[in-house]
C-alpha positions in Angstrom: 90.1 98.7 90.5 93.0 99.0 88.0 94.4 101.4 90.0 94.1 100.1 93.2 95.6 96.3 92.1 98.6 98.5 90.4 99.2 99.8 93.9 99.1 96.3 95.9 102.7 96.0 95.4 103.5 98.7 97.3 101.0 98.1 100.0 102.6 94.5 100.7 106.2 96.6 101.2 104.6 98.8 103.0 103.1 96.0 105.2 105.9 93.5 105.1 108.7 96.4 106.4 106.9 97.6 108.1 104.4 95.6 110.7 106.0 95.4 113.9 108.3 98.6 114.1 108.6 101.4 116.4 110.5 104.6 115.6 112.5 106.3 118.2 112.6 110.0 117.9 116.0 110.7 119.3 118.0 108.5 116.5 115.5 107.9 113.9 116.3 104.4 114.7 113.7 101.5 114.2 113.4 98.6 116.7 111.6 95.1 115.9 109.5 94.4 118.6 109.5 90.5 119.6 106.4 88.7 117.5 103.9 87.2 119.9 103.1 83.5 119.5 100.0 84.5 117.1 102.1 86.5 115.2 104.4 84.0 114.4 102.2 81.0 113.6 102.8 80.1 110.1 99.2 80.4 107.5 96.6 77.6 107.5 98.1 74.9 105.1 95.2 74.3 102.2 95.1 71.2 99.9 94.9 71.8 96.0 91.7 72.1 95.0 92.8 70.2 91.5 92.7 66.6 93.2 96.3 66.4 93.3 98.6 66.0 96.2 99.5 69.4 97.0 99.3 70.8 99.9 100.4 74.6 100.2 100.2 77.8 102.4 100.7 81.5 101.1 101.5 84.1 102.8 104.2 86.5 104.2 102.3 89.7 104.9 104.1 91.6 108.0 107.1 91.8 109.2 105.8 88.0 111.8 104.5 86.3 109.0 107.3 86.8 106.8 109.7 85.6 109.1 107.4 82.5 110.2 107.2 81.8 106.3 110.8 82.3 106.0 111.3 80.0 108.7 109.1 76.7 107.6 110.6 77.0 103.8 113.0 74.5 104.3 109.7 72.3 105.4 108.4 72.3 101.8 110.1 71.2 98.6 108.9 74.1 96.7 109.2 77.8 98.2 107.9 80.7 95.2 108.6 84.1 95.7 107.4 86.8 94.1 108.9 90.3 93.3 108.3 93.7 91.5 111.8 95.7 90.8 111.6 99.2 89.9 114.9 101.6 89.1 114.7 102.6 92.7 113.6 99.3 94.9 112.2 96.0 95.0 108.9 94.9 96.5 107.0 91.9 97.3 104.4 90.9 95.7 100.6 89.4 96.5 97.3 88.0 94.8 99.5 86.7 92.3 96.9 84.0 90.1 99.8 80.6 90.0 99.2 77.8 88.3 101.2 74.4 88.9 101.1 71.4 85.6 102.8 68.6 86.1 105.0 66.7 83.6 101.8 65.3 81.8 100.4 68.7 81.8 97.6 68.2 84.6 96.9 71.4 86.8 98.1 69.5 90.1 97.2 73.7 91.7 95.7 77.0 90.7 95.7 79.6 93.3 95.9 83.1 94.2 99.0 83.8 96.3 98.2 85.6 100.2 101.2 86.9 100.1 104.8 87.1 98.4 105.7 83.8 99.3 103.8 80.2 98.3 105.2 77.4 99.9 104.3 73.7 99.0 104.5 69.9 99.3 104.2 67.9 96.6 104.9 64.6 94.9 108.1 64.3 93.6 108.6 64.9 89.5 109.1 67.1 86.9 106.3 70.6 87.0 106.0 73.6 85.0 105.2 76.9 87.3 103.5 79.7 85.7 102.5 83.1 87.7 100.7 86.4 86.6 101.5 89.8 87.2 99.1 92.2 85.2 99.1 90.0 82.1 102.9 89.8 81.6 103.5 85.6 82.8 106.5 84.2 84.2 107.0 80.7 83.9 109.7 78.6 85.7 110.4 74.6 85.1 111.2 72.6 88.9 112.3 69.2 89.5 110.8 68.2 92.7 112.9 65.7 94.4 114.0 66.1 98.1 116.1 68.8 97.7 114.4 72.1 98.9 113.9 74.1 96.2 113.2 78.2 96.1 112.4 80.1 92.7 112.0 83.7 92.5 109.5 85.2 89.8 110.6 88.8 89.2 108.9 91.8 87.4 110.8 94.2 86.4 108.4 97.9 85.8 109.8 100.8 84.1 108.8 103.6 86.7 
């Protein structure tokens, strides 16, 4: 299982880059085909399980879903997003365990991330963001006011 959860991160490249292309043989060129309706619909939203007033959707898996995610950010106060950089590349992250405290230090969310991105609505205030890539913990402060804001968590693995 070890070895399987070490390779997720290149199974979401894989699948964001890659869900939705066609090669054509003549010029080794790749061509986005149009994403249908479906594909473009943005994740369920789901409500914090923690009794707070969160309300958040994860996701990003495939080139549609990405985009769609990409698209509603700017929707949410709080867009996460979660990378692994190598010498060689960069790739998105998911089932990344995130946990959300507010100022007081009460979980307001605990969740495992669908995908590399985690977008959420929330009260407005001070919260500390912690996220949890194979025991090595990021943890970012926000300031949630009306202002969109976007943090990155990046891992950076020596191979």
């Amino acid at each position: 299982m070890k070895s399987l959860s070490r390779m997720l991160p290149l199974l979401v490249t894989i699948l964001v880059f890659s869900s939705g292309l066609s090669a054509e043989e003549e010029d080794d060129a790749y061509i986005q085909e149009p994403c249908s309706e479906e594909e473009s619909r943005l994740p369920e939203e789901v409500y914090s399980s923690e009794g707070a007033e969160v309300v958040f959707v994860s996701g990003g898996i495939g080139y549609c879903e990405s985009q769609a995610m990409q698209n509603a950010s700017k929707e949410y106060p709080l867009e996460l997003v979660f990378v692994q950089k190598t010498i060689s590349h960069e790739s998105y992250l998911a089932e990344i365990p995130v946990k959300i405290t507010d100022a007081k230090g009460n979980l307001v969310l605990d969740t495992v991330t669908k995908g590399p991105y985690l977008l959420a609505k929330m009260p407005a205030g001070r919260y500390a963001i912690t996220a949890n890539l194979y025991d090595e913990v990021k943890t970012h402060h926000v300031s949630i006011a009306k202002k969109h804001q976007r943090l990155v968590f990046v891992w950076v693995a020596d191979y």
